[in-house]
C-alpha positions in Angstrom: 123.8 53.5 92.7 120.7 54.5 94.8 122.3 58.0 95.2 123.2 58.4 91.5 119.9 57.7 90.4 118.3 60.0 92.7 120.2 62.7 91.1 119.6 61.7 88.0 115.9 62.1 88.8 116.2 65.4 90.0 117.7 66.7 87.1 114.8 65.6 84.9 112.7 68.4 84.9 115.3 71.0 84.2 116.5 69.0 81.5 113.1 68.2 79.7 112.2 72.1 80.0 115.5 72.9 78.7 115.1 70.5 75.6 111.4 72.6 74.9 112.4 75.4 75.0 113.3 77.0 72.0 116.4 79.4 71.5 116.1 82.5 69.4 119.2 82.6 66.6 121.3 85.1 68.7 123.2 83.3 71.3 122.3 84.7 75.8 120.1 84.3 78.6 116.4 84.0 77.9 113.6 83.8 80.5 111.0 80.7 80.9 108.0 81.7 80.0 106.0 80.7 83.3 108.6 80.6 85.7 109.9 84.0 87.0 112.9 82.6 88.5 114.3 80.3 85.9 115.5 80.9 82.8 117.9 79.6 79.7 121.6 80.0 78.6 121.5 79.7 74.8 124.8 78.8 73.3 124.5 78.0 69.2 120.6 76.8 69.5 121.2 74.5 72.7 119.6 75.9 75.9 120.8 75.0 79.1 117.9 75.7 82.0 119.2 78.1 85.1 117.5 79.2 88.6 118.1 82.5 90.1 119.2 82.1 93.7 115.7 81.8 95.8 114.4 84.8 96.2 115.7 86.2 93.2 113.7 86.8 89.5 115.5 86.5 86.1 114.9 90.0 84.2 115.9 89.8 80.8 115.7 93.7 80.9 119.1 94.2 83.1 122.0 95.2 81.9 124.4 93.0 83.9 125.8 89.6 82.7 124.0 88.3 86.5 120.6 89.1 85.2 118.7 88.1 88.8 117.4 90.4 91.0 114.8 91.6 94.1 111.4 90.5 93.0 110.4 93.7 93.9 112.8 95.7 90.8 111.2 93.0 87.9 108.0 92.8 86.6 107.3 89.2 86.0 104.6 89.4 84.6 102.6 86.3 83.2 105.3 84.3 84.6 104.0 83.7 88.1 105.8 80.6 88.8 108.7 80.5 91.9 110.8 77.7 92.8 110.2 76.5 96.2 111.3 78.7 99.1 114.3 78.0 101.0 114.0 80.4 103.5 113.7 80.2 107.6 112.0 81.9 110.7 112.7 85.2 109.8 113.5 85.0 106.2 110.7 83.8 104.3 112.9 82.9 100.8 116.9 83.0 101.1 117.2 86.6 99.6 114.9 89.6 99.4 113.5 92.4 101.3 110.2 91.2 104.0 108.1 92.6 106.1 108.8 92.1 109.8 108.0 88.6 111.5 105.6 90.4 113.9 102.8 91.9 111.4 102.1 94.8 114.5 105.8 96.1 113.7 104.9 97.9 110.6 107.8 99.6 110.7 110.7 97.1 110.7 111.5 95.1 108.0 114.6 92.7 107.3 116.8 92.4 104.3 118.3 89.0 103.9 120.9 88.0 101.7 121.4 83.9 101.4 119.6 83.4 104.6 121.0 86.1 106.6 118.9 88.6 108.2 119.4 91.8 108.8 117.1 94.0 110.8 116.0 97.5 109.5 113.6 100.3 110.8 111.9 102.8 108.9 111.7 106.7 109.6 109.4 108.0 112.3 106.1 107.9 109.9 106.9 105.9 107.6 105.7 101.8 107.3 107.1 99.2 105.1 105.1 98.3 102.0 105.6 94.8 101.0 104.4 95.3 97.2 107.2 97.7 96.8 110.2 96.4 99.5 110.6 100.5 100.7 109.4 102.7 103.2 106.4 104.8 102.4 103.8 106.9 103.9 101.9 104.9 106.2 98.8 105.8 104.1 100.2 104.2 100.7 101.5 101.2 102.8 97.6 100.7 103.8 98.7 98.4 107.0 96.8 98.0 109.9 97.1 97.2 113.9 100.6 98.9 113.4 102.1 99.6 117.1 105.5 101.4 117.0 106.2 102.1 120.7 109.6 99.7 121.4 111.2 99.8 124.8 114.5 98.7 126.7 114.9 96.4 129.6 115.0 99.3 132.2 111.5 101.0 130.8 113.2 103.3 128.6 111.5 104.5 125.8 111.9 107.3 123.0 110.4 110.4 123.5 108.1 111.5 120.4 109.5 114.0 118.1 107.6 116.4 115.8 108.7 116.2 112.2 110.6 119.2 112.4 112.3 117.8 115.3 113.2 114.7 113.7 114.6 115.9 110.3 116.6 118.3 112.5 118.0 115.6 114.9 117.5 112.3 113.6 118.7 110.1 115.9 118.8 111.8 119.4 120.5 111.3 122.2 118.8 111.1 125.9 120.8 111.1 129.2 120.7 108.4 132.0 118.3 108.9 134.9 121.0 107.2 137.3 124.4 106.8 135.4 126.4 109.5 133.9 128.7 107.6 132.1 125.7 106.1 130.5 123.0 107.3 127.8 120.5 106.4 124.8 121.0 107.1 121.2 116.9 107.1 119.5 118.1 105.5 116.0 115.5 107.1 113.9 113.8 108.7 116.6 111.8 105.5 117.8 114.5 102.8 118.7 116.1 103.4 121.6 119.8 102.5 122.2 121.8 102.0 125.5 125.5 103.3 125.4 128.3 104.2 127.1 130.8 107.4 127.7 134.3 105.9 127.6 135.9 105.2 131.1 136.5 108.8 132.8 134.0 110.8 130.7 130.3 111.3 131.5 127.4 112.5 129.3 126.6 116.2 128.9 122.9 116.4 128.8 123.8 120.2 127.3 126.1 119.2 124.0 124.9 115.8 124.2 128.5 114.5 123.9 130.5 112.5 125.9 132.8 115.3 128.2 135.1 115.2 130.9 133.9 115.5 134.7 134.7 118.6 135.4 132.4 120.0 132.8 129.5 118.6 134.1 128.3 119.8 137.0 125.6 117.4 138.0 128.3 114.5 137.6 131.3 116.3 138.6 132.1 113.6 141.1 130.9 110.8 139.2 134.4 108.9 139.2 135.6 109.9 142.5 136.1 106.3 143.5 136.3 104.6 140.6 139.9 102.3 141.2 140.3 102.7 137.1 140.4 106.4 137.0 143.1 108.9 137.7 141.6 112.1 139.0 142.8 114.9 136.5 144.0 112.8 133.5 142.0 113.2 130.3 142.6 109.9 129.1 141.8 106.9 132.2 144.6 104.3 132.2 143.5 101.3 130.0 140.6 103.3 127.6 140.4 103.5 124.5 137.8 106.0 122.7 135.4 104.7 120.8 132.3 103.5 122.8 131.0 107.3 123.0 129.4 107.2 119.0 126.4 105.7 117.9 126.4 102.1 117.2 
């Protein structure tokens, strides 16, 4: 009884709104007039009051029979009114586009989609801007204390390109001081990537592809005692291709 009753509260204030509100003659969805995220299913006068998923606005304006969307696609107006957020640690609501849990990484930002992060980096020179959820010139994005240098464990970290260089290899590839099967992808020029040549192939530092021995002079003898390899074949026993792309 205690745990119907709560219920029953809870649906109180969805209930009263929807009994003000008012539905136009033509039956559809209608937005509350203070509260970007809510809004009313009319059905022959009756209105029945909705939330958008947190993180989400109703926009009255789209197309779609799901009328929610990004806050940053709607103009909400007047209605400056959100739900509480559900979000975590490194989503601030459940779904939408955010600026980066450190402020200093002006350039990352995540997209999460019902509490799911995913991490994203922006193009050498470009910040996140919050008011818009996209990449733009740092200048428009008018952030401060930004700090974009990001390194691996071993001290490895991307070279800076020229913006010529960039547009004309955007995610480059840099060999390994000490490993030849090994090397680092630069996704977007700034964060750097360990990977690995499959078993029996080293990097070229020349095509900047992964390549057999024997075509690599500096690590000709690079599997010479490997007890995987078999001197001569072009595909090692037990290897598979597919570790030698970017990630």
């Amino acid at each position: 009884m205690y745990t119907t009753a709560l219920l029953l509260i809870a649906f109180v204030p969805l209930l009263t709104s929807a009994q003000a509100f008012v539905c136009p003659p033509k039956n559809g969805q209608y937005p509350d007039p203070i509260q970007c995220d809510k809004y009313y299913i009319c059905q022959d006068g009756v209105a029945s009051a909705r939330l958008c998923e947190d993180g989400l606005v109703f926009d009255s304006f789209k197309r779609s029979s799901h009328k929610c969307d990004h806050m940053h696609n709607v103009d909400c107006e007047d209605r400056t009114e959100l739900q509480p957020p559900q979000g975590n640690a490194e989503c601030p609501r459940r779904n939408g586009i955010f600026e980066n849990a450190d402020p200093s990484q002006c350039h990352k930002f995540v997209d999460c989609i019902d509490g799911q992060p995913k991490h994203n980096v922006c193009p050498p020179g470009l910040h996140f801007n919050d008011a818009s959820g996209v990449c733009t010139w740092e200048a428009a994005a008018g952030r401060t204390g930004c700090v974009r240098e990001e390194f691996l464990e071993d001290g490895f970290t991307c070279p800076k390109l020229t913006a010529a260089e960039s547009l004309t290899e955007p995610h480059p590839r840099y060999p390994h001081p000490t490993d030849c099967q090994k090397f680092y992808v630069c996704l977007n020029g700034v964060t750097p990537r360990e990977q690995n040549c499959d078993l029996g192939e080293v990097f070229n530092t020349n095509s900047k592809q992964c390549d057999l021995p024997e075509n690599v002079a500096e690590c000709i003898d690079w599997y010479k005692d490997h007890p995987s390899f078999v001197p001569g074949s072009v595909t090692p026993k037990s290897s598979t291709r597919g570790n030698s792309g970017q990630k």
